[in-house]
LUMKOL-130518 format. One record per atom (N, C-alpha, C): residue in one letter; z, x, y. Coordinates in steps of 0.02 Angstrom, whole numbers, plus 50000, padded with zeros to 5 digits. Each point is the difference from the previous one (the first is absolute). Layout:
<atoms>
AZXY/...
</atoms>
This chain:
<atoms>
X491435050248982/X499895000450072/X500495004950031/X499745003550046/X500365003750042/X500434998150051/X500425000550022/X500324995550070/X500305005450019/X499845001650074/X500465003750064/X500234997650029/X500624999849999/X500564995650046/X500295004650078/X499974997150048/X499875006950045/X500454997450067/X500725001550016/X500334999650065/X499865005850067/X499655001350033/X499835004450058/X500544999050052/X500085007250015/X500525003450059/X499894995650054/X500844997050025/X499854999550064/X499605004850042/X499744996750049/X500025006850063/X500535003150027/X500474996749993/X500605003050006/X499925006149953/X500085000549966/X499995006249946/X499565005550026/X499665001550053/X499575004050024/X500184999850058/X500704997250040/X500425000550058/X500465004649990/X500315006150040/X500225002850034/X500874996049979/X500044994250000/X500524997449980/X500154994249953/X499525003449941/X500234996349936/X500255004049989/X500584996849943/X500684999349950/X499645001649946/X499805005049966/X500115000249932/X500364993749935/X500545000250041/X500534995249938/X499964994550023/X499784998150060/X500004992549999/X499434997249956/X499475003649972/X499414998049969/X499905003049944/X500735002949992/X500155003149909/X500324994649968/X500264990150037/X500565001549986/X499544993549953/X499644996149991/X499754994549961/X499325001149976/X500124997749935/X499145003149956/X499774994350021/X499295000849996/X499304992450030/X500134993249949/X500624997049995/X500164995649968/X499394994049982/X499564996550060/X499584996150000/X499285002949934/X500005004950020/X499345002649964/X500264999349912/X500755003649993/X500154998649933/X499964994649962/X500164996150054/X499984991650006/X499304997049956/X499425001850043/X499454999349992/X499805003449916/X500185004249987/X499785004249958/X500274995949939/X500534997150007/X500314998649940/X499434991249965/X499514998850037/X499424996849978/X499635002149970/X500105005649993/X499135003349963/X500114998949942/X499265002649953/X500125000449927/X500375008449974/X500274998749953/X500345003949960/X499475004949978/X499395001550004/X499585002749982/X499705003750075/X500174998250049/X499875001450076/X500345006550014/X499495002950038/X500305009550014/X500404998850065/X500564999250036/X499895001250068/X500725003950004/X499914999950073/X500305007550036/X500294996550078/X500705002549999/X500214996850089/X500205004850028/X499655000250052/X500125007150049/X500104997450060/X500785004550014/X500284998150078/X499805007750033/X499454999450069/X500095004650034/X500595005850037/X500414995150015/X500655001450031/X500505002849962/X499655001649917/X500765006449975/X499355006049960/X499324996249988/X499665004249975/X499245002250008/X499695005449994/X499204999550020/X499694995649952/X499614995350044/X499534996649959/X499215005749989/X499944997949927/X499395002049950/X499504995450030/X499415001250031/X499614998750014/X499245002749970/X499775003749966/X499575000349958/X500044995649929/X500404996249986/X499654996749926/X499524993950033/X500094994649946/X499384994750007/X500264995549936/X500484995850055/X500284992049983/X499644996150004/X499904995149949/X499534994450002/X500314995350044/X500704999450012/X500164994950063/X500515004950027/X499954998550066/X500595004850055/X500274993950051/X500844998149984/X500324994950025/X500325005050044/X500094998750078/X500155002950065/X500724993850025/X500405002650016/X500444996350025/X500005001650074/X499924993650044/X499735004050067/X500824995050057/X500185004650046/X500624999150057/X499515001250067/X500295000250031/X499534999350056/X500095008650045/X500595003049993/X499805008250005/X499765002449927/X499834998649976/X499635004449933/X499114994450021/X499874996550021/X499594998450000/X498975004549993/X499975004250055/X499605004050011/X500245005249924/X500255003050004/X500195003649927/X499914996749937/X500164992050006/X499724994949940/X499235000550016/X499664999350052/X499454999249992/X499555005649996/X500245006149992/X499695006850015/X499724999749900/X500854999149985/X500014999549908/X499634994349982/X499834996550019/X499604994249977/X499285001249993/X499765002650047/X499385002350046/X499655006749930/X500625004149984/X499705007449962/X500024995849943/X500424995649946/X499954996749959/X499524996049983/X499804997650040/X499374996350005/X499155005049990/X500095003750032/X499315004950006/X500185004749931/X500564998849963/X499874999549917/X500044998349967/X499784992850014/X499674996249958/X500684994849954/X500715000250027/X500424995549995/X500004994750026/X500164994449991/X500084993350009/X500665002050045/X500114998150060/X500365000850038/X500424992250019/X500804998450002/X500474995550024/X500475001550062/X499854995250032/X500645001950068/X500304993549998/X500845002050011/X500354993150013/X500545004050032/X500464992150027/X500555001750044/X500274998750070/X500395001750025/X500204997650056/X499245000650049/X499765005550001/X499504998850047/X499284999349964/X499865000649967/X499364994149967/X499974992450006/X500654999549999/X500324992050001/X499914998450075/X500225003650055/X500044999750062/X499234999550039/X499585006849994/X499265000449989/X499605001349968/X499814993849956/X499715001349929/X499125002050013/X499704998050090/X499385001949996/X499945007649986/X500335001750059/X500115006250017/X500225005249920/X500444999049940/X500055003649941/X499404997549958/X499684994450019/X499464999249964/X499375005049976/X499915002750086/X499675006850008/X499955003749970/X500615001249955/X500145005949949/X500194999449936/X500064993149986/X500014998449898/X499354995849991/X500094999249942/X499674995849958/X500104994649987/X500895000350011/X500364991049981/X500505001650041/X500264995950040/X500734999350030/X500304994249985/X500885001749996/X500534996649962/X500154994650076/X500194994150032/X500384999350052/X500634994949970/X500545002250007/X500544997749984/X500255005549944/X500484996949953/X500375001849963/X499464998849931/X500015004549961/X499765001549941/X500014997349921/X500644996149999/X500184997149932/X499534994749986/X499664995350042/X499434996049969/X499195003350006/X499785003950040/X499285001150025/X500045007449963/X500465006649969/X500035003949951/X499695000349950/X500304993949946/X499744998349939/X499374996750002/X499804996850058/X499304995049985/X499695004650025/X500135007950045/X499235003450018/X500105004849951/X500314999749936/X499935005749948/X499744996349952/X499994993549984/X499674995949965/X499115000050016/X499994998350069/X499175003150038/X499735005149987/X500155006150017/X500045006550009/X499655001849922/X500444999049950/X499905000749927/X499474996649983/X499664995150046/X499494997149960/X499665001250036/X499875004050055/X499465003350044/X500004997950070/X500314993450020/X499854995750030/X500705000250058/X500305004750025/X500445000150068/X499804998950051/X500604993550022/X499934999050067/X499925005250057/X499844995350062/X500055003450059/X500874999650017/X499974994550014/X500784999750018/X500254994849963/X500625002949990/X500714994449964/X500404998050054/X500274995649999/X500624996050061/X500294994549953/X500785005550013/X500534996649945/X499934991450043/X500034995749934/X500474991950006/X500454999349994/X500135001549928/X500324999149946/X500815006050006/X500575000150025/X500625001849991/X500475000149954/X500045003049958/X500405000749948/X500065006449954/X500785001849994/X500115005949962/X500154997849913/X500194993849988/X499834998949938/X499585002949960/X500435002749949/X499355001749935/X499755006650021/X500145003150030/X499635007150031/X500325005649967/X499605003649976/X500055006549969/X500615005250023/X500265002549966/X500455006750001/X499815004450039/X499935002550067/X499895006150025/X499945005249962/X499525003049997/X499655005049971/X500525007450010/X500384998350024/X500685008749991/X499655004949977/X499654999349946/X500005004549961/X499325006350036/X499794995350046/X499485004850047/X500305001850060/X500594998250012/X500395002350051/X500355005949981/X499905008450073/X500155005649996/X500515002049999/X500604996649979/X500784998350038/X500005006650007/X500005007149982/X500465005850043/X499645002350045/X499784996050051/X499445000250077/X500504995450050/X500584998049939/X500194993250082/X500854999949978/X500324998050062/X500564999049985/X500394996149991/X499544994649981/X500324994050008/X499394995949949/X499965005449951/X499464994549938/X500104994149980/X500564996549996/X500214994149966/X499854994250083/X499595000250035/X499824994350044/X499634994549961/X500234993050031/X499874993549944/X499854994550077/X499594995449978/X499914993850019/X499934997249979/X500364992450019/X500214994249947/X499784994150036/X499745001650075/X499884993250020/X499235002150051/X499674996850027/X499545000250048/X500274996750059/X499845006150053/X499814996550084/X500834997749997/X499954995750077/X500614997350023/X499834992550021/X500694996349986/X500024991550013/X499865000250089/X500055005350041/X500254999950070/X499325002250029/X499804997050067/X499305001950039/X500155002550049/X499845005750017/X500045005750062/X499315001250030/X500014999450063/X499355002150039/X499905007349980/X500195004749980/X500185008150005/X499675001149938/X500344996249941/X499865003249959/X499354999349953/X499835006149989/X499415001549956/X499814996149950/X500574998249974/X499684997049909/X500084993250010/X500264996050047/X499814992150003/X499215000750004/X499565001850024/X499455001249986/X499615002349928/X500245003749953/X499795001149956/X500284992349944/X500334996950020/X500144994949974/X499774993350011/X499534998250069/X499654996950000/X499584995949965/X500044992849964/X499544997449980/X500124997749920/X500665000250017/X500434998249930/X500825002350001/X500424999649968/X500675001050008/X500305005750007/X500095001050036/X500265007450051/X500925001249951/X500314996849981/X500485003549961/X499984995549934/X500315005649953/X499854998649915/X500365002849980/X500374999749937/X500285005749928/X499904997149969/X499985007049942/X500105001049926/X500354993349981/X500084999649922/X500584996449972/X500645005350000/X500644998450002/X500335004550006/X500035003249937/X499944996049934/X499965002649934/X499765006650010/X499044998650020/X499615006350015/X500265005550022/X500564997750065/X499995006250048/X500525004449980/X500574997449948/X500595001749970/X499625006549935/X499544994449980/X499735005949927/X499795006250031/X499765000350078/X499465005850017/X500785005950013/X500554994150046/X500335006150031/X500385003549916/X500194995149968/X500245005149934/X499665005249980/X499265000150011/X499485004849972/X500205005050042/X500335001050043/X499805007550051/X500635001749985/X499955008149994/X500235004149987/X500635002450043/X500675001449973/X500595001850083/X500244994250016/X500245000650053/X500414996350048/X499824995950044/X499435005550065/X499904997550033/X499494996550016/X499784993850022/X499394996450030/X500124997950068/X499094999950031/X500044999950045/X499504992250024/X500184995950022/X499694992050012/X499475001350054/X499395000049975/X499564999950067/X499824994550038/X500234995649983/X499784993449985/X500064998950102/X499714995750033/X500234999450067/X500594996150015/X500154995349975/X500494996149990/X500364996349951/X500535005749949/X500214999249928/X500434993150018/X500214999250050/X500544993150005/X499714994250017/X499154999550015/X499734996050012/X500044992549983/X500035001249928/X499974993749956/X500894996849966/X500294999450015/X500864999749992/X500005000049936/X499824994549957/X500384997149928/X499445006749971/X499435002050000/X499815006149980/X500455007149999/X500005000950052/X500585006950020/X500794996049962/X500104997350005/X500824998049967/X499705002649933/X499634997049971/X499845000549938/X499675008149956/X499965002150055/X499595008549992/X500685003749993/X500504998550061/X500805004050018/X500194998349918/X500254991349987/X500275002649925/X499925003249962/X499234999549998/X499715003649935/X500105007249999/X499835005050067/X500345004750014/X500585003450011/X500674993249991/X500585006049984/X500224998749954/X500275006149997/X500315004049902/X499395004050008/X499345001350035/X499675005849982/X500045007050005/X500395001650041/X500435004750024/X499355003050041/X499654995150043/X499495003150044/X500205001750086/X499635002050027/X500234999750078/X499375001950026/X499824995450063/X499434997950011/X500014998350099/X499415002050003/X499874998550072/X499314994650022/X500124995650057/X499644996249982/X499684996750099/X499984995050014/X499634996150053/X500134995549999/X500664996350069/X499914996150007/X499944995450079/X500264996250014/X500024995650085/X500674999649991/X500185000750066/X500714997650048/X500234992849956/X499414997850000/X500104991349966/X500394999849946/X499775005049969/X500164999249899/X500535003749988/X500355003650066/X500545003649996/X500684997050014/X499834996350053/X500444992750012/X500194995849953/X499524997549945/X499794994349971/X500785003249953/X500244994249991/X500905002549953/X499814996549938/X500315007749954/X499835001049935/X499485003149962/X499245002250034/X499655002649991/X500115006650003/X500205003550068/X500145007250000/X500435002249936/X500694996649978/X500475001549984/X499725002849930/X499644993149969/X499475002649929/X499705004549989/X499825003750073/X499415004949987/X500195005950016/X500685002650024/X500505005049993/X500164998649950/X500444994849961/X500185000349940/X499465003549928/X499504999650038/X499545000049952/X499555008650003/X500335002950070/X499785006650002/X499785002550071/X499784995550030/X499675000550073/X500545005350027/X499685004550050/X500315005950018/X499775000450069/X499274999850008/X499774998950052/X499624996050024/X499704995350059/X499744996250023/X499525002050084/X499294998549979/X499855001150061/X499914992750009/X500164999450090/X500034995550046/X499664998450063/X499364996849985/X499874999750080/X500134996950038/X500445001750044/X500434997450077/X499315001450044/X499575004350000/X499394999050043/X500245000650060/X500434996550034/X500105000750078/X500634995450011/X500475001050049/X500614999950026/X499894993250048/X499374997950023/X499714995250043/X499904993249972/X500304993950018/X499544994249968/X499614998250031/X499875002350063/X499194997850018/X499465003449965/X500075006749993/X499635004249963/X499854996149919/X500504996249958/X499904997449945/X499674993450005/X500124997550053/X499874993550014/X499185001650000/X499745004350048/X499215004249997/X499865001349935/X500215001749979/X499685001649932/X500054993349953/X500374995850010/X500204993649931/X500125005549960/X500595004049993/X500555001949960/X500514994550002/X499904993549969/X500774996050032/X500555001349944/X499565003549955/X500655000849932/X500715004150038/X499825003550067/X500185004150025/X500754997250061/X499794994650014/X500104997050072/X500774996749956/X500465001050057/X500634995149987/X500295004349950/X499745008149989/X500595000349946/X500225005950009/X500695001949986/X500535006350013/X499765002949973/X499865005350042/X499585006649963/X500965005949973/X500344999450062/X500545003449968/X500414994949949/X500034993349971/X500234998749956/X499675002949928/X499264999250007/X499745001149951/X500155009649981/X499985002550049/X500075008550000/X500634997749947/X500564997650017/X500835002049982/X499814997249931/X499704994949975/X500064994749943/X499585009149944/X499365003150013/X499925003949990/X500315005149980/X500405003450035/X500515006049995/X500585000249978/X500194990449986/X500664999449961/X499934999549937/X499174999649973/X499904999449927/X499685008649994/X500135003950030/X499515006149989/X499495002050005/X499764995750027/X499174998750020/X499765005750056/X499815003550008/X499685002950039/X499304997050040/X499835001050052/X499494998150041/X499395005050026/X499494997449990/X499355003450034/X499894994550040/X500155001350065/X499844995350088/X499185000449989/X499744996350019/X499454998150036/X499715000150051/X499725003150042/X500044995450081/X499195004550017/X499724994350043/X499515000250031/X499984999050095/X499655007950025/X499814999450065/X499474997550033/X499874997150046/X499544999350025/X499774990650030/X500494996649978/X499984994049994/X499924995750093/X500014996149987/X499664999350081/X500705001350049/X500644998149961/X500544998950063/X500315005649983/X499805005949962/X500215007850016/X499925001550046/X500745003950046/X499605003450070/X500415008149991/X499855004550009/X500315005950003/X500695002749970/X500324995050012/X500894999049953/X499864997349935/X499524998349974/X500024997849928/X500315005049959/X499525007649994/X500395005449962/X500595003049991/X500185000150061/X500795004049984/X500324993049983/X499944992150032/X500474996749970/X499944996949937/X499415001849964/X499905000249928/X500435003949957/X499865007550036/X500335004849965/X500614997849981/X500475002250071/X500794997249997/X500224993549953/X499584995050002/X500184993749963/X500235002149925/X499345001449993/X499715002849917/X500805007849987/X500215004150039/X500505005449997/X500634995049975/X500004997550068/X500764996850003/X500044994449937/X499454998449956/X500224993849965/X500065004149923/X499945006950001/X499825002149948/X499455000849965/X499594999550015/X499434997849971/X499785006749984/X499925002949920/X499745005749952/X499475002550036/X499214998149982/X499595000450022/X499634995750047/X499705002050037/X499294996450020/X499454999150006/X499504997049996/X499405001850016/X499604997050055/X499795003250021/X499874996850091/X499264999149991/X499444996050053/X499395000449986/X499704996550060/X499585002850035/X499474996050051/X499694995649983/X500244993850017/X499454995850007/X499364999249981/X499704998249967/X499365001549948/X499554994650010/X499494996250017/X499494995349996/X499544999649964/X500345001949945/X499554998949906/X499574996050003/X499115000649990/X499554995250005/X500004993449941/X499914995750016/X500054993349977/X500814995650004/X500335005650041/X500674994949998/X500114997150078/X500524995150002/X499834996050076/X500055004450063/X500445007149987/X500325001650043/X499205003450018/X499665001749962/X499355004250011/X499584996650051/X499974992649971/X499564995350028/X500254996950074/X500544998850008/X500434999950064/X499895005150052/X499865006449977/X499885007950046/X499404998949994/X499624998549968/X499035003550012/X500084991150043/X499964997550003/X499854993750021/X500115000850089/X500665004150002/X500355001550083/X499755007750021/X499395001549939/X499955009050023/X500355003050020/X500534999349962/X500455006849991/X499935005549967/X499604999649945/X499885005049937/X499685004850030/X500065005749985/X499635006950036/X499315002649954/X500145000749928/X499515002549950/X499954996649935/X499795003149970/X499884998449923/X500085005549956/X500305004750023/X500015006849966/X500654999249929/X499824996149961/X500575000649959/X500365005149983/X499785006150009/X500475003949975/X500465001950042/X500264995250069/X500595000950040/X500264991949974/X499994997049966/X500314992349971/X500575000549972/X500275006450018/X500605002249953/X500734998850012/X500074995650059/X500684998750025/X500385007650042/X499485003649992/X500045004250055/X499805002250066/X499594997950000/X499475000950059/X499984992750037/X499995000050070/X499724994450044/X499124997250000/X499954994049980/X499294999349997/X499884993950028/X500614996450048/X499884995550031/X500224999450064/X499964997350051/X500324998950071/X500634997450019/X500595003249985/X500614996350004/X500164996250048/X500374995950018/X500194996250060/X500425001250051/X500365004949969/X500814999250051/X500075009349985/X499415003749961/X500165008349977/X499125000650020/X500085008250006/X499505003050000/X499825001349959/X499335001349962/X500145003149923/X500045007349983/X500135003550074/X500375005649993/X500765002049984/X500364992550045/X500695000649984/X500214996249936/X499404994649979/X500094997549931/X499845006949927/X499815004250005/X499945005649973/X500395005049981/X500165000450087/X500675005149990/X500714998150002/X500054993449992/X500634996849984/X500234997349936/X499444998749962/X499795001449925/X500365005949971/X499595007650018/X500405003749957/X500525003450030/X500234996550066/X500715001350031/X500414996949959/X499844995049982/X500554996649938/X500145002449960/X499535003549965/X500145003649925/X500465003150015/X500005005350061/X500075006350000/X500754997750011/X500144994150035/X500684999650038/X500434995849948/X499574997249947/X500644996749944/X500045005349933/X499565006549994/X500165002349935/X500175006650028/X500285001450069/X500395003750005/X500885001549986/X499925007249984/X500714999449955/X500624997750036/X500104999350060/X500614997150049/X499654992749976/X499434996350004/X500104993349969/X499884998349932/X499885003949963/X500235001249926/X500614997949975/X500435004050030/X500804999749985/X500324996150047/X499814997650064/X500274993150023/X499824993749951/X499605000549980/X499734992749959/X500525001149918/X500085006949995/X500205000449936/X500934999050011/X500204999950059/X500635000750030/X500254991250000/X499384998050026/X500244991749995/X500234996149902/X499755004449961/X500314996549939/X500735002350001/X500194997449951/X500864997549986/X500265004849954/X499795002449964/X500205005749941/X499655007450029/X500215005649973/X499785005249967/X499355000149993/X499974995249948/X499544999649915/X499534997750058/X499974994750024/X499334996950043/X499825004750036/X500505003450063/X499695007750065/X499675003849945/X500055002149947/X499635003849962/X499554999849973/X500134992649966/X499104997549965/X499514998750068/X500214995450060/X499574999750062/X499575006950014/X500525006050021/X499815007149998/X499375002149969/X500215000049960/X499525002749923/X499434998450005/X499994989849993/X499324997650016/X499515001850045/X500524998250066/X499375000050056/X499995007550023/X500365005949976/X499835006550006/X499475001949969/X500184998049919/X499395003549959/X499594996950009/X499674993650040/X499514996549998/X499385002750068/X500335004150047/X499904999950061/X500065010150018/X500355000649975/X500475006850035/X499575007549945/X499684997049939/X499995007049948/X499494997949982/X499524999950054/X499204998849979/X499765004549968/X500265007850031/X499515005349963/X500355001949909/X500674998150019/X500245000149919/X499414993549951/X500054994250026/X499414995349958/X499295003649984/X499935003350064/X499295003450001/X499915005849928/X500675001850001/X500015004549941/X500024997349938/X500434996349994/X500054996149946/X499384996649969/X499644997650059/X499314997749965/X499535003849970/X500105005150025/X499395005049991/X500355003749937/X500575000750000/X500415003749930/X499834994449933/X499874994450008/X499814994249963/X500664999449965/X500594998750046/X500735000249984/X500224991350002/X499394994550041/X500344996250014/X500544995649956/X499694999449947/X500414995949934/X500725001949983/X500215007350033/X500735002549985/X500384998550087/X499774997650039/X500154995250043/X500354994449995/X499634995049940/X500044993550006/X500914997449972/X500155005449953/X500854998750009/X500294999350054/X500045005350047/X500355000350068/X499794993250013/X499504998950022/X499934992550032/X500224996449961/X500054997949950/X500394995049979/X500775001750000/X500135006150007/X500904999850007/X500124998650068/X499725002850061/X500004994950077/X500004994949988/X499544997849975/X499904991449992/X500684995749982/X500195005449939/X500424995749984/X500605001950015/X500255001450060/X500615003550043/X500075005449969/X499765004749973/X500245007249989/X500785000749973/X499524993449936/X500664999149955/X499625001949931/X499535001249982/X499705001249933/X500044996249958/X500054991650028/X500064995449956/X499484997749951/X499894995549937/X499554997749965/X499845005649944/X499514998249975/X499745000949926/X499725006849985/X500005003249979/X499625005950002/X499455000450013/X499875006850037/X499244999450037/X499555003549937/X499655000349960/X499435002849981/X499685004650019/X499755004549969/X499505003850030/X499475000550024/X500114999450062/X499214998150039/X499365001349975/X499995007949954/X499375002549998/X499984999249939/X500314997149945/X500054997849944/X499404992949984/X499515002449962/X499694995649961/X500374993049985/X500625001949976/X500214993849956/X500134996950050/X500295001850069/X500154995550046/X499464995150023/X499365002050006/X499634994550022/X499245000049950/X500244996249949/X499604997649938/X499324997250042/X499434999949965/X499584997350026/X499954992349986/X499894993850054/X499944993750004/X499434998549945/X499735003250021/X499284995949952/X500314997949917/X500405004649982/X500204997149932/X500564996850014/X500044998050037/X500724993550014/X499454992150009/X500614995749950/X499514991350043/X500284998450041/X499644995250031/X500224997050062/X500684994049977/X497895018850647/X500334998150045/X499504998450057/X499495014850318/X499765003950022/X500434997950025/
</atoms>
């Protein structure tokens, strides 16, 4: 059997202000995921739009589409030409899951939920002629699940090839967020055995890994148990977690000990009425600057969080975001509008009070205004958005944020980060296109790891031996 495994360009990627490297920087992990079910006798192929042209003249007997909700129309454009040749066409994912009539339109079978139980039983169908219309996960569990397929992954397309997930979804319910919805209808957080997740990270090649996971601290006696197993590896690793799990004493300490370098954090908003609106309560009652310091005294670096647009934002939200996020140190950030992701409460709360303006997914991007703010215009919710950017990754607040650490060694690694992350777009731009990224991935790990060149020797990125193929080894959107 043939199999096309197929991730499509944001729309972003056809914006005026996409990043190149932000969408160089993780291969389509889920699809590998998927792949690593097939038979050993099975042809297939994973193609990420966003580092390479997709081949569109062959003729796959099945074409699996991973669909987001700005790639959506572009998922369904590819679904649509796949189909009129004569492929068996799959859509799953955050937004199949969200509106499964609506992607119906354009496959043959749609996935809703997570993949590890309804995968194997529609390849079991499929093979015997007989595929469903639709699958909808029950059944939760990463037990027993196959090796990621690596070995179909492009690593010198990304800069950050070694990305891993070890757990599903989050223990925590947010009106906001997207994937409590895709988790619907069975257990919204899960991991691996840690055994499992220990054998996969030994398999990857280097130093560095990157945790996609939404919330690696989710599960406590899990994460304690992942941190041991991880030090003495001489790894260093960036990962996701809550204000909560940063607090929680003894957990952080393990997971610096164990390599953690960086941590993104969503603080979301400076407001507890604003959290209280959302049922963020993981959020409520807790020192956002204790947790910053507990952070920066183990080396930890931070990627801030924060979201505009919330009902008790009024005009001062931005600059006193900014300043907060400067003055506490805080590396990076990532800022984002307010979003009303269909099937989640916050969606259903706005269409219910007609607030929602369209349906045009391809503004769903945490960039664009697509709802009626309360206390902002969604002109000044717009342009206060990328007033933020502009006003925290400027170089006077660059080097204030990098001024608040205590050493040298920290003003420098701070520097470095949130310069080269922000400041040398068109150098990335080159780099990608030079297909240089893999002689990158040292530097980042010597930032990471204070721009001390600590740990094990790095390997050669573009070296075969470094990343053996899985399939002959035994035993993750």
């Amino acid at each position: 059997m043939k199999v096309k495994m197929i991730l499509p360009a944001l729309t972003e990627a056809l914006s005026p202000f996409w990043r190149p490297i932000k969408y160089s920087l993780f291969p389509p992990l889920g699809l590998a995921t998927l792949a690593a079910y097939l038979d050993d006798h099975d042809e297939v192929e994973i193609q990420d739009e966003h580092v390479e042209r997709l081949t569109l003249n062959d003729e796959p007997d099945l074409v699996v589409i991973q669909v987001y909700i700005t790639s959506a129309y572009r998922a369904y454009e590819l679904a649509d030409h796949y189909r009129r040749r004569g492929a068996h066409v799959a859509l799953g994912g955050l937004h199949v899951t969200s509106l499964p009539d609506e992607a119906a339109q354009h496959a043959d079978t749609i996935f809703l939920g997570p993949g590890e139980d309804t995968w194997p039983q529609f390849l079991h169908d499929f093979r015997a002629g007989q595929p469903g219309k639709v699958y909808r996960s029950t059944v939760r569990t990463l037990i027993g699940a196959p090796p990621v397929r690596r070995d179909l992954i492009k690593r010198q397309l990304y800069l950050v090839p070694n990305s891993i997930v070890v757990s599903r979804g989050c223990p925590h319910t947010c009106d906001f967020c997207y994937k409590e919805a895709f988790f619907k209808g069975g257990k919204s957080f899960y991991t691996q055995a840690v055994d499992a997740a220990l054998a996969e990270i030994e398999r990857l090649p280097g130093r560095h890994l990157y945790f996609l996971d939404d919330h690696l601290f989710g599960q406590p006696t899990f994460a304690r148990a992942l941190f041991d197993g991880l030090a003495g590896m001489g790894r260093v690793w960036q990962a996701a977690g809550t204000v909560q799990s940063v607090l929680r004493p003894g957990l952080l300490e393990k997971a610096a000990q164990a390599g953690l370098r960086s941590l993104f954090v969503g603080f979301e908003t400076l407001n507890p009425a604003n959290l209280k609106a959302q049922h963020k309560y993981q959020n409520l009652n807790r020192d956002y600057s204790l947790a910053i310091k507990r952070l920066h005294d183990l080396g930890v670096m931070i990627n801030g969080s924060f979201v505009f647009g919330m009902d008790d934002d009024d005009a001062g939200v931005f600059g006193r975001t900014v300043e907060w996020a400067i003055d506490h140190g805080i590396e990076t950030a990532t800022f984002h509008i307010l979003t009303p992701y269909p099937d989640t409460a916050l969606y259903q709360r706005m269409a219910a009070a007609g607030r929602i303006f369209h349906s045009n997914w391809n503004l769903y991007d945490t960039r664009h205004v697509v709802f009626r703010p309360r206390r902002l215009s969604p002109e000044e919710l717009e342009q206060g958005y990328w007033q933020a950017y502009r006003d925290f990754y400027r170089w006077g607040s660059i080097l204030r944020g990098a001024w608040s650490k205590e050493t040298a060694t920290g003003k420098l690694r701070h520097a470095a980060y949130a310069g080269a992350w922000k400041k040398f777009e068109p150098a990335w731009d080159w780099v990608i296109k030079a297909k240089r990224l893999p002689f990158m991935l040292p530097v980042l790990e010597n930032v990471l790891d204070g721009l001390q060149g600590r740990g094990r020797q790095q390997p050669n990125p573009l070296s075969p031996l470094s990343h053996p193929p899985l399939r002959s080894l035994t035993p993750d959107s």
